[in-house]
C-alpha positions as CSV (number, residue, x, y, z in Angstrom):
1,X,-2.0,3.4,38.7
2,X,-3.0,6.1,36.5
3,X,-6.7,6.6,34.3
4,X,-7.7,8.3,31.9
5,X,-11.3,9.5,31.8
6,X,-13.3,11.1,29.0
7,X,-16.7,12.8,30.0
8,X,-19.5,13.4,27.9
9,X,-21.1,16.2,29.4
10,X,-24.6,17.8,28.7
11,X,-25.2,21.5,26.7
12,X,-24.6,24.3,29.8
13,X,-22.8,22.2,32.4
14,X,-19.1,22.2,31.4
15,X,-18.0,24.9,34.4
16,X,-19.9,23.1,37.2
17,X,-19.0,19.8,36.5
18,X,-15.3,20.9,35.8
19,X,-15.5,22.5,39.4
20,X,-17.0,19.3,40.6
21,X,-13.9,16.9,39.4
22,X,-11.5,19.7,40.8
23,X,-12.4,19.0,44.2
24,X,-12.8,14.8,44.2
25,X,-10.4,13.2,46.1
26,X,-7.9,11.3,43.8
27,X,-8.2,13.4,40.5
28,X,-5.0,14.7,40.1
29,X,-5.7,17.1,36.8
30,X,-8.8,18.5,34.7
31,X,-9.4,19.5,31.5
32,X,-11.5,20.7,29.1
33,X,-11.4,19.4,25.6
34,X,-12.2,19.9,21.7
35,X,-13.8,16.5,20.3
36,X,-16.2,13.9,21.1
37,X,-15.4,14.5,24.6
38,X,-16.0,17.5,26.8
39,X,-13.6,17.0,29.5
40,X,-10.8,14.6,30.6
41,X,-9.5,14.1,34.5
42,X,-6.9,12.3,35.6
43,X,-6.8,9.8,38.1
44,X,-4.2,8.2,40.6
45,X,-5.0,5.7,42.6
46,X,-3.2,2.3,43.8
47,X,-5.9,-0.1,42.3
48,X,-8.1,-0.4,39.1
49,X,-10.9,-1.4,41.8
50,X,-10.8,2.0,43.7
51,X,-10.7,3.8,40.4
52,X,-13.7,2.1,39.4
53,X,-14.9,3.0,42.9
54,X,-14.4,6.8,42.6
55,X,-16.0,6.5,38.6
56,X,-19.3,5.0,39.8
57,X,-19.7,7.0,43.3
58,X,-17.9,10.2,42.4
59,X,-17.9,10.9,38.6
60,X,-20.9,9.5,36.6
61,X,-23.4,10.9,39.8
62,X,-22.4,14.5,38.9
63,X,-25.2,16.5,37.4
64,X,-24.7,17.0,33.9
65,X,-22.7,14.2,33.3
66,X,-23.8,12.4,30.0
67,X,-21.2,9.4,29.7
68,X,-17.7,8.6,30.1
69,X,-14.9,6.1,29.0
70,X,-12.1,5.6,31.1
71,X,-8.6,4.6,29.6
72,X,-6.0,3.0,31.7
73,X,-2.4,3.8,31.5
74,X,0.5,1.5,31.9
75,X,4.2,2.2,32.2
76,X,6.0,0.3,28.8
C-alpha cells in the first residue's frame, strides 16, 4: 500500500523537516514542492493502520510541521 502525504510546513523549516522524513522508517521518497503544500513523502507500508501509525507518531510530531493531508493510492 502506497500514501501520499502533503505537508504544510512553517516559514524556515523546510531543510530540517525534509531531513527528518529522509530518515523515517517506511518513507520511500521526499520532496519539496511549489503550491499549497511544502513537501510531499511517500509511504509504503502493508496496511492503511500502520501508515496512519507512522503519520501520528512520526510525521505530524516533527518540529515545524504545520498540517498535512495524506492521499491514498490504489492500483486501477
Amino acid at each position: 500500500m502506497k500514501a501520499y502525504i502533503l505537508i504544510t510546513i512553517e516559514t524556515g523549516e523546510l531543510k530540517k523537516v525534509i531531513r527528518h522524513l529522509k530518515r523515517i522508517e517506511g518513507i520511500i521518497e521526499t520532496n519539496m514542492t511549489f503550491g499549497p503544500y511544502d513537501a510531499v513523502a511517500v509511504v509504503e507500508s502493508d496496511s492503511v493502520s500502520h501508515i496512519g501509525q507512522i503519520m501520528a507518531d512520526e510525521i505530524q510530531p516533527i518540529p515545524g510541521v504545520r498540517n498535512t493531508l495524506t492521499c491514498l493510492a490504489i492500483d486501477y
